[in-house]
GUFIRO-495121 format. One record per residue (C-alpha): x, y, z. Coordinates in steps of 0.1 Angstrom, whole numbers. Example, Ala and Ser with C-alpha at 12.3 -4.5 7.8 and 13.67 -1.06 7.14 Angstrom:
2
<east->123, north->-45, up->78>
<east->137, north->-11, up->71>
END
This chain:
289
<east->450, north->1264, up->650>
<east->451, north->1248, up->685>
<east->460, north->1216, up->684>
<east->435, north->1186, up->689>
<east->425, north->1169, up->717>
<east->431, north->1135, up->701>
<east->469, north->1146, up->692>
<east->478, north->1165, up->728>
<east->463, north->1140, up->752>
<east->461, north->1154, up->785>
<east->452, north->1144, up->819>
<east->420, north->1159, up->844>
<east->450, north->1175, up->862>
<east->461, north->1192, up->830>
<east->495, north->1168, up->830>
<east->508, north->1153, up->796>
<east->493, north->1120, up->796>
<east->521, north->1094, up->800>
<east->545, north->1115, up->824>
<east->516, north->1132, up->844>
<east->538, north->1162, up->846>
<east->531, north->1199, up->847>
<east->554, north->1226, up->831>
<east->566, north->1237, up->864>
<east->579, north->1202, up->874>
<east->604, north->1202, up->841>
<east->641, north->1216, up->853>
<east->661, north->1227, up->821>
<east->686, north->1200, up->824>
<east->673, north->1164, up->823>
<east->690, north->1135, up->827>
<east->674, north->1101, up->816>
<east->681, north->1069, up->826>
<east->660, north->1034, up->813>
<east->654, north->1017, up->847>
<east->627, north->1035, up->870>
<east->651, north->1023, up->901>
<east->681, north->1044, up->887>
<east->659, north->1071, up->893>
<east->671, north->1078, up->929>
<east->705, north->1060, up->926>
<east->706, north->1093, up->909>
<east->691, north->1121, up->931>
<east->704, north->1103, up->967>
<east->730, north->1124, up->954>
<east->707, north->1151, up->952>
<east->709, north->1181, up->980>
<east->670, north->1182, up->978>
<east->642, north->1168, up->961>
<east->615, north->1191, up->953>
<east->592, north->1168, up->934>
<east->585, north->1134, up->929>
<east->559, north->1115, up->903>
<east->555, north->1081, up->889>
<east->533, north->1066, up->861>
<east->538, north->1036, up->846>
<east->577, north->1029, up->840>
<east->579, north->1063, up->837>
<east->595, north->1081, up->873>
<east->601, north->1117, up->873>
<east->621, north->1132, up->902>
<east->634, north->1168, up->902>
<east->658, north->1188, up->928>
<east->688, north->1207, up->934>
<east->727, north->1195, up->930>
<east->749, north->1217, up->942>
<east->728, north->1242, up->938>
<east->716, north->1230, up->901>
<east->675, north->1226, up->894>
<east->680, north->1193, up->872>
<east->648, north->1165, up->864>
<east->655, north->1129, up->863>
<east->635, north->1109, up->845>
<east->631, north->1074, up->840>
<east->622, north->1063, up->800>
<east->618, north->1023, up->801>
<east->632, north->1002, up->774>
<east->633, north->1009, up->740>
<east->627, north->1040, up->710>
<east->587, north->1038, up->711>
<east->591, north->1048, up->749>
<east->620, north->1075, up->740>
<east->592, north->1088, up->713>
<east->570, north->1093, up->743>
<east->590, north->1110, up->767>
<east->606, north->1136, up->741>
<east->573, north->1146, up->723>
<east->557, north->1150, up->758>
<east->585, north->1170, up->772>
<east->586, north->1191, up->746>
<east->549, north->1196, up->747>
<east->556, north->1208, up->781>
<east->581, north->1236, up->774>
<east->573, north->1242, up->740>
<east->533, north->1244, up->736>
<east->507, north->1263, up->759>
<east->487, north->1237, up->775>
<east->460, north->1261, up->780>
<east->453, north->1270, up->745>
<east->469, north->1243, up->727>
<east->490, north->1261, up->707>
<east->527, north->1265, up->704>
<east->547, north->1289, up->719>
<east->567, north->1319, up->698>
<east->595, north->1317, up->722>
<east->609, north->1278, up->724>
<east->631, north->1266, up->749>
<east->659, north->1244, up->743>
<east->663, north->1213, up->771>
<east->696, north->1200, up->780>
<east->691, north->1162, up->778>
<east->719, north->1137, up->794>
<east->714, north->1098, up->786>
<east->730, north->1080, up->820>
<east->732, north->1042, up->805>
<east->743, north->1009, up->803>
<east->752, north->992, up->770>
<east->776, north->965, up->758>
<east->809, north->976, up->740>
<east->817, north->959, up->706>
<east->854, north->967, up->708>
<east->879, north->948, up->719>
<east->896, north->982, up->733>
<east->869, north->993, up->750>
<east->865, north->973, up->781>
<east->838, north->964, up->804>
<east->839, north->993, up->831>
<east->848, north->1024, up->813>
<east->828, north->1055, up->799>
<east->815, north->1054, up->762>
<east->803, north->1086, up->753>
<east->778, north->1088, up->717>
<east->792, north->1110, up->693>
<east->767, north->1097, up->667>
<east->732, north->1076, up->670>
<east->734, north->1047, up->644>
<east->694, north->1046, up->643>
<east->687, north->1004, up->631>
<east->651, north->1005, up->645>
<east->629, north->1029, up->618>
<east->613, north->1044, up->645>
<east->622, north->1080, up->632>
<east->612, north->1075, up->594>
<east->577, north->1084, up->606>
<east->594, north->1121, up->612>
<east->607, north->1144, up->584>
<east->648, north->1134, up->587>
<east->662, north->1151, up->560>
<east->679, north->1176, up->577>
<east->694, north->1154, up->607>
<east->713, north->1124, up->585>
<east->744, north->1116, up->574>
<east->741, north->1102, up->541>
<east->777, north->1094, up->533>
<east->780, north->1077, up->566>
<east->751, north->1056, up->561>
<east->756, north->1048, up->526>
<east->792, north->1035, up->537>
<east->771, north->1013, up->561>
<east->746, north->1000, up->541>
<east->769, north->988, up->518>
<east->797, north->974, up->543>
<east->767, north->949, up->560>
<east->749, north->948, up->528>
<east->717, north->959, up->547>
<east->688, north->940, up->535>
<east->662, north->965, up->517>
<east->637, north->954, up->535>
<east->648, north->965, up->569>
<east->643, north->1001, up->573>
<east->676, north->1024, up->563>
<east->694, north->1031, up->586>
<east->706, north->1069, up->599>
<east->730, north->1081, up->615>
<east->724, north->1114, up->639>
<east->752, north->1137, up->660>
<east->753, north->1141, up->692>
<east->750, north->1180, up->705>
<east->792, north->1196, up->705>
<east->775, north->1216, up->736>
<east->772, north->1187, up->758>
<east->801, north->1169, up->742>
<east->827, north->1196, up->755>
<east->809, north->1199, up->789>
<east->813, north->1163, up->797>
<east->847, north->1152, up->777>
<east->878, north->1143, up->795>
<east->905, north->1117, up->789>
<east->887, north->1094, up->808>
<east->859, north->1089, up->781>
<east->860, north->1067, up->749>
<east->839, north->1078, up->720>
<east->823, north->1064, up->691>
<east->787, north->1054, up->676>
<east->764, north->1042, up->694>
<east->743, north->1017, up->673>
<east->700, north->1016, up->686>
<east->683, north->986, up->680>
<east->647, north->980, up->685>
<east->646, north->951, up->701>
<east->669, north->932, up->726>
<east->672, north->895, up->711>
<east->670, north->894, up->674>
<east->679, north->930, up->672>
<east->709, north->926, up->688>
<east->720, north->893, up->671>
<east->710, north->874, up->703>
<east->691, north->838, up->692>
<east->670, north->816, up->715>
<east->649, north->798, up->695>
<east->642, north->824, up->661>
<east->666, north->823, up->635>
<east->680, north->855, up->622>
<east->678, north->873, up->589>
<east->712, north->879, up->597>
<east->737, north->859, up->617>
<east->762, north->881, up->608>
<east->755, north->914, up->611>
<east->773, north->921, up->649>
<east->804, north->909, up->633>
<east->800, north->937, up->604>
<east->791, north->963, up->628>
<east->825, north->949, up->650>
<east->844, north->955, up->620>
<east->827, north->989, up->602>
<east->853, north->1017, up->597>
<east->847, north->1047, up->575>
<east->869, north->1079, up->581>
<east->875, north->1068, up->617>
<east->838, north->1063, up->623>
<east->838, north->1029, up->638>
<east->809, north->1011, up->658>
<east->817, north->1010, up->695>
<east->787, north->996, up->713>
<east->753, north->985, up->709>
<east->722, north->997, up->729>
<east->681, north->1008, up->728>
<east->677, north->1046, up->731>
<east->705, north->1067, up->720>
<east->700, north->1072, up->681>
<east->661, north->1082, up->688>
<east->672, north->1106, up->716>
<east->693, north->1127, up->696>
<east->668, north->1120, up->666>
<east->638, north->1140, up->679>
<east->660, north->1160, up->701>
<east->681, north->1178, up->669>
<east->643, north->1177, up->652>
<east->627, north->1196, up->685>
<east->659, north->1223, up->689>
<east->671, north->1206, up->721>
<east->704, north->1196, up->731>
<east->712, north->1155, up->739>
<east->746, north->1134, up->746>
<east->743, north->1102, up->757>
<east->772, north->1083, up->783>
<east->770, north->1046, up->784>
<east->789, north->1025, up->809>
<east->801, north->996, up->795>
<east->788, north->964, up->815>
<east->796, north->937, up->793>
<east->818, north->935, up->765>
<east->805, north->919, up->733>
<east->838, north->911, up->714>
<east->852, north->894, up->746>
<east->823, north->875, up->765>
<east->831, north->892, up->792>
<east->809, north->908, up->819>
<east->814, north->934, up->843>
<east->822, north->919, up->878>
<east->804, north->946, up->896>
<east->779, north->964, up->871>
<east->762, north->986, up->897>
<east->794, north->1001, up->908>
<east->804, north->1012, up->871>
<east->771, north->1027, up->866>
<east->775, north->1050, up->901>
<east->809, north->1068, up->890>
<east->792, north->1075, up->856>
<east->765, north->1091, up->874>
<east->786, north->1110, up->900>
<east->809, north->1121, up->867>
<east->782, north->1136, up->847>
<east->766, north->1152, up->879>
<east->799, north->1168, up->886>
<east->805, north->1179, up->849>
<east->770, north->1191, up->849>
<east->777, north->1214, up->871>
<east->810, north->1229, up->865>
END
């Protein structure tokens, strides 16, 4: 049965309704980034840009490196936004938009996180490369989805009971990375751990203005969280929902942070924009070996 209008919103154009792209304006190997100005700090290193598209906070640009068809994309803040983006790409490679149904043949999309997050290790400092080996979902956003077969229960259970997780937050899941991507990009100039999503960026996060928090000490348990060498290295808004509904859809997704500011420490990167270029010419150059 096709699917409904209501479900699949599309554009007069016959675009997905938030990206306004077409199928043929999707390369197999996407990179996202959160900030719509990223966008080209990415593809100036491109050889050629082929197509360009903006709606919203959501920038698209795809084109050649070295020779490489890849789409960057830009997502915004937050996993309501990364449920956007992901559904809608897949729609594009994954359902006819003409008859509304899905395809027999699915492709799988390479899917590369280029972000910035703050390290809650001491030994990880501000300036270096974390790269996600697992999503540490806090935000709930992917209980709306069947998860069953993308958890690790003993992992979370260990959690749960280590920050004695109040039963009233949503519980909390913890999702791999893809071991494709992870041996493309590794090198001995990466540090790796689990990446923790929040939803939100003050309370979430432990940060307090003027709210109080149902838990003042949750960073420090997260700091200090150890369970077969799974440890807690840094603390950001997208990863755990990106490899969420990317393991759920068949694709493939690794996310690489660089660290701009160190939570453990107080400090701050000195020159963040500069940290967050050598990631991007790194996984370019990985990309493409």
């Amino acid at each position: 049965m096709p699917i409904k209008e209501s479900e699949l919103i599309l554009n007069p154009d016959g675009s997905v309704y938030h990206l306004n792209l077409k199928p043929e304006h999707v390369a197999n190997d996407i990179i996202f980034v959160g900030d719509q100005d990223r966008v080209e700090k990415i593809t100036k290193h491109f050889d050629s840009i082929e197509f360009t598209k903006q709606k919203r906070e959501f920038k698209t640009q795809t084109g050649l490196y070295k020779g490489k068809r890849f789409t960057v994309i830009s997502t915004g803040i937050g996993p309501d936004n990364i449920d956007i983006v992901l559904n809608e790409l897949d729609a594009l490679v994954n359902i006819d938009l003409q008859t509304r149904m899905p395809k027999e043949k699915l492709t799988s999309l390479n899917i590369v996180r280029i972000g910035t997050s703050g390290s809650l290790q001491k030994d990880i400092p501000v300036d270096s490369f974390v790269m996600s080996t697992h999503g540490l979902d806090l935000n709930g956003m992917l209980h709306f989805y069947q998860i069953d077969t993308i958890s690790n229960p003993e992992i979370e259970d260990a959690f749960i009971a280590f920050t004695n997780w109040s039963k009233k937050k949503a519980r909390p899941i913890v999702i791999n990375n893809s071991k494709k991507l992870e041996a493309l990009l590794d090198s001995d100039k990466i540090h790796k751990g689990m990446t923790a999503t929040a939803g939100g960026f003050y309370g979430p996060q432990g940060r307090v203005l003027r709210l109080p928090l149902e838990d003042t000490t949750l960073n420090t348990k997260m700091d200090t969280f150890n369970f077969k060498d799974f440890r807690v290295t840094n603390l950001e808004m997208e990863t755990s929902v990106i490899y969420g509904l990317s393991k759920l859809l068949g694709h493939h997704a690794l996310s690489m942070n660089a660290i701009i500011a160190n939570r453990a420490t107080g400090e701050f990167s000195a020159d963040p924009k500069a940290v967050v270029n050598k990631l991007i010419t790194y996984t370019l150059d990985k990309l493409v070996e």
